[in-house]
N, C-alpha and C positions, 0 to 999 in steps of 0.2 A: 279236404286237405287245405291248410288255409295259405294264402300266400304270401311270402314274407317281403316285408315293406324294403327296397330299397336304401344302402346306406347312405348318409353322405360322405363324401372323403374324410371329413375331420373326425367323424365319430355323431353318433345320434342317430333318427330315423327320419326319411324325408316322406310325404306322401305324395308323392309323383304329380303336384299341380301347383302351380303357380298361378300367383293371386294379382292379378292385373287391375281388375276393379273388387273394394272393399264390399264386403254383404248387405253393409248397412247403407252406401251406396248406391250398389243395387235394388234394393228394396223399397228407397225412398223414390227414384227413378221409374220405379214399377208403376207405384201408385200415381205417383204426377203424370205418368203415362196414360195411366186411364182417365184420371179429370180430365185432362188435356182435351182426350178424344170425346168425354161425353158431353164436355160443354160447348166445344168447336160443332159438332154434330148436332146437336140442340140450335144454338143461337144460329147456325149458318142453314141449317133446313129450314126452322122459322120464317127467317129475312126469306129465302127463297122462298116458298111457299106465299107467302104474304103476296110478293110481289108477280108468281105467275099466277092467281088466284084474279087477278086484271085481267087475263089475256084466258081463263081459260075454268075450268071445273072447280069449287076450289077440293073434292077427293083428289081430283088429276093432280092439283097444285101441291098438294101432300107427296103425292106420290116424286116429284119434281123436286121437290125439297130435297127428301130423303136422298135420291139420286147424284144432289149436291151436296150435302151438309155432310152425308158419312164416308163419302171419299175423301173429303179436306180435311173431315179429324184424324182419320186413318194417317194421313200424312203428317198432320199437328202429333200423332202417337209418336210416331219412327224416331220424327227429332227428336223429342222428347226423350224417347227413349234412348236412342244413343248420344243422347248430349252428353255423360261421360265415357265416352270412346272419345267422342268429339274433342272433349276436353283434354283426354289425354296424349292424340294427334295434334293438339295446339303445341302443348309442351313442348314435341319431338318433331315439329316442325320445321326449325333450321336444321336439325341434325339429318331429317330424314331429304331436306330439298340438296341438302351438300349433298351426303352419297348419292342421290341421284343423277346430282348433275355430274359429278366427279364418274360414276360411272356409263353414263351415257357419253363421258370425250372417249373414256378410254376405248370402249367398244368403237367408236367411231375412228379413232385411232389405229386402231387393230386391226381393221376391216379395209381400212382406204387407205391403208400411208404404209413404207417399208419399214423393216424395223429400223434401220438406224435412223430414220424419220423420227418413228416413235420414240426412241432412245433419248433423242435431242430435247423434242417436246417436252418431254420428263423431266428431263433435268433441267429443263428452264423453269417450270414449273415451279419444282420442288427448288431449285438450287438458289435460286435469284431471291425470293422470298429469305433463304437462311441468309444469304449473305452481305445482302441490305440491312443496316440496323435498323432503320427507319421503317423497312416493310414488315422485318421479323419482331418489331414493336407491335406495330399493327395488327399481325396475323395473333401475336400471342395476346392481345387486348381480349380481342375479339373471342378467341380461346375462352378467353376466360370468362367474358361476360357470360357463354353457354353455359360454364363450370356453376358459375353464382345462380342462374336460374334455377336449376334442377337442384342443388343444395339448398336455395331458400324454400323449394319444394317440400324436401324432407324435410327442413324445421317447422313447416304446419303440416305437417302428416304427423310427426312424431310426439313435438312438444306443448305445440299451441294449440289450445282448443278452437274448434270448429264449431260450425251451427250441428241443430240436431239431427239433419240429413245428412250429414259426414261431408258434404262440400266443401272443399277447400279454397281459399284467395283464388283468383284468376291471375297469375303473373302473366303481364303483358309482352314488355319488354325491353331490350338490356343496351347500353353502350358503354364504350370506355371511357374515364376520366383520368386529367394526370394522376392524380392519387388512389385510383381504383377501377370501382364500377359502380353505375349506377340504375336501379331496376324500381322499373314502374309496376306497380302492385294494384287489382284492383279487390277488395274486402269484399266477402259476402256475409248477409246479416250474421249476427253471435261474434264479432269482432270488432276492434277497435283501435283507436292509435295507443289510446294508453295500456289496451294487454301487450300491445308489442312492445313499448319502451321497456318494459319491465324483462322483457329476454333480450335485448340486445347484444348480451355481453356470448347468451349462447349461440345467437344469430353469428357472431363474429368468428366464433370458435370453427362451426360448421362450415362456413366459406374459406376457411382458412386464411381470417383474415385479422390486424391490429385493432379493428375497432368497427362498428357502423352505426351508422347517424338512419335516421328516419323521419321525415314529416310530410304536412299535407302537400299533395300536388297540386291542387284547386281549392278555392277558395268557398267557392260554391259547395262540394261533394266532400263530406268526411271520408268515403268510401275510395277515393282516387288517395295514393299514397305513395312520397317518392324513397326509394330506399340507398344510401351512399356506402358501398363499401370501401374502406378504406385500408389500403396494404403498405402505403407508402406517405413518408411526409416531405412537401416539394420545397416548403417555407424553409425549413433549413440547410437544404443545398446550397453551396458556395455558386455562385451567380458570377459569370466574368463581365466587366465592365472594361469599354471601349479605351477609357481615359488612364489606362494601366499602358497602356502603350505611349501614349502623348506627355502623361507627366510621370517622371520618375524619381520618385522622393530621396532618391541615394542619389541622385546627380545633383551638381552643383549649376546654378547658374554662369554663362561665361562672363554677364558684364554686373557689376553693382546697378542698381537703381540707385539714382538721387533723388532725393525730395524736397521743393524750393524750400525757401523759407516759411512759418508758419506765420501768420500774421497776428498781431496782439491787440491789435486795434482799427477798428475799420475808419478809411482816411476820406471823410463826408467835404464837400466844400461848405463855406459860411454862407450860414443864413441871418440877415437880416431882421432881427427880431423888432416889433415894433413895441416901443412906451408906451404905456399904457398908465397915464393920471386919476388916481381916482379922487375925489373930491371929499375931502375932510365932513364928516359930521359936526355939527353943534351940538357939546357936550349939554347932557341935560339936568340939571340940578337934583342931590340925592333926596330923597323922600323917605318919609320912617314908614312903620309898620302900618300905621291908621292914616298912611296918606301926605300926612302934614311935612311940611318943608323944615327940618332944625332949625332952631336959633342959632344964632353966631356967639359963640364965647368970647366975651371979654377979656379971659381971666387967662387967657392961651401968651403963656410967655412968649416974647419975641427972642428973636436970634441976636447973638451978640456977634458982632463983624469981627471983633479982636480975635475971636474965637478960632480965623480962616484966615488971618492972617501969620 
C-alpha cells in the first residue's frame, strides 16, 4: 500500500524534506573532502617520517608518520567537509547570536528578578528604543542591513551564475548608510564585477530597494567587492540653515546706510619733474641712390617778397 505524499496548504505535493544544502554542493564537498584528507595524510606522514627516521628505524618512522599524518587529514576532512554547514552558520550568525543573547536575559530574568521586575526591564527595553527616533533609526538600520544580506543571498542562489561547485559569494558584512546599506561581498572563482553590473537593476528589486551601486573594495583583489543599496536620496532634502533666523529677508532695515562720496579722481601731491635737454643733431646732407651728393639747381626760382606782403 503505497503512502500518500503530504499536501501542501496551497495545493500541490510536498516531499516531507527540506533542502538545506544543494546536491551539487554536497557532492562537490564530498570530493574535496577526500583530496583534502589524502593529500594532508601523504605530505604530513612523509615530513614526519622523514624527520623521526633521525631518532630512530626508518620502518618505525613509517609507522610514526602514519600515526601523524592520518589523524591531521582526518581533521583537514571534517572541515572540509562541513565548510558548507559552516558557511551557512556564517550567514545566520547575527540572527542566531541575537536570539541567544535575547534569550539567555530573559531566562535570567525569569529566574532571579520579580515580575514586576521583569515587566519594567521589558519595557525599557522594548519601549525606549520605539520611542527615541534616533535609537529606532538605528535599530531599524541595522534591521535592515540583516534584510539586505540574506536577499543579496537569494540573488546568487537564484539568478547569478556560480562556479561549477555551486559555491556561492561569501557575503561578509553589512552597515547602515544615510541613503541605505552597504554590504561587503567576497566573489568565488566563476564571477565577476562585470556579471554583476549587468543585474543590478534585479539586485535592487530583491532588496527592496530604488537602485544599487557596486564596485571594487580593494584595489589589489578583484574578488573583494563593495555593494551600496540605496532606498533613499539625502541630496534633495530641504537642509535648515542657521542664518534664517539672523537675516530676515521680509524685514526691513531700521536705519538707511549712507555712502560717502565716491571719488572721481585720486588727489596725488606735485611732483617735480626734471628738464631734461637733449642736444640737437647735425643735419646730414641728402645723398642719391649711387651714393653721390645732388647738384644744386640754378634754375630753382626764388620767392618773391611782394608775394607775403
Amino acid at each position: 500500500m503505497s503512502k500518500s505524499s503530504p499536501r501542501r496548504p496551497f495545493g500541490g505535493k510536498s516531499s516531507g524534506t527540506v533542502t538545506v544544502i544543494e546536491a551539487q554542493v554536497h557532492r562537490s564537498s564530498a570530493r574535496n573532502a577526500r583530496l583534502a584528507f589524502i593529500l594532508t595524510a601523504v605530505i604530513i606522514g612523509l615530513l614526519s617520517a622523514v624527520v623521526a627516521a633521525s631518532y630512530m628505524h626508518p620502518i618505525l618512522a613509517l609507522f610514526v608518520g602514519a600515526l601523524i599524518g592520518v589523524p591531521l587529514g582526518g581533521l583537514v576532512w571534517v572541515l572540509v567537509r562541513i565548510w558548507p554547514v559552516l558557511r551557512l552558520l556564517w550567514w545566520w550568525t547575527p540572527e542566531i547570536g541575537i536570539t541567544t543573547f535575547l534569550g539567555a536575559g530573559w531566562v535570567q530574568l525569569a529566574n532571579h528578578t520579580a515580575a514586576p521586575v521583569t515587566a519594567v526591564v521589558v519595557a525599557l527595553v522594548v519601549g525606549v528604543p520605539a520611542a527615541v527616533p534616533a535609537l529606532r533609526r538605528t535599530v531599524f538600520g541595522w534591521a535592515l542591513c540583516l534584510f539586505v544580506r540574506h536577499r543579496l543571498r537569494v540573488c546568487f542562489a537564484q539568478f547569478i551564475i556560480a562556479n561549477r561547485s555551486g559555491s556561492l559569494p561569501l557575503i561578509l558584512w553589512a552597515k547602515p548608510t544615510p541613503v541605505g546599506e552597504r554590504v561587503w561581498v567576497y566573489l568565488r572563482p566563476g564571477l565577476s564585477l562585470a556579471d554583476l553590473e549587468t543585474r543590478l537593476d534585479r539586485i535592487a528589486v530583491a532588496c527592496n530597494a530604488s537602485s544599487a551601486l557596486i564596485e571594487r573594495a580593494s584595489d589589489g583583489n578583484a574578488a573583494y567587492l563593495r555593494f551600496d543599496i540605496k532606498r533613499r536620496e539625502v541630496l534633495t532634502a530641504t537642509v535648515g540653515s542657521p542664518l534664517v533666523d539672523v537675516i530676515d529677508p521680509d524685514s526691513t532695515p531700521a536705519t538707511e546706510r549712507t555712502t560717502g562720496t565716491v571719488p572721481t579722481a585720486l588727489d596725488l601731491p606735485d611732483v617735480d619733474v626734471p628738464t631734461v635737454t637733449i642736444p640737437a643733431q647735425p643735419k646730414k646732407p641728402a645723398t642719391t641712390a649711387n651714393g653721390t651728393k645732388p647738384a644744386a639747381s640754378s634754375s630753382a626760382p626764388e620767392d618773391d617778397v611782394s608775394d607775403w606782403i
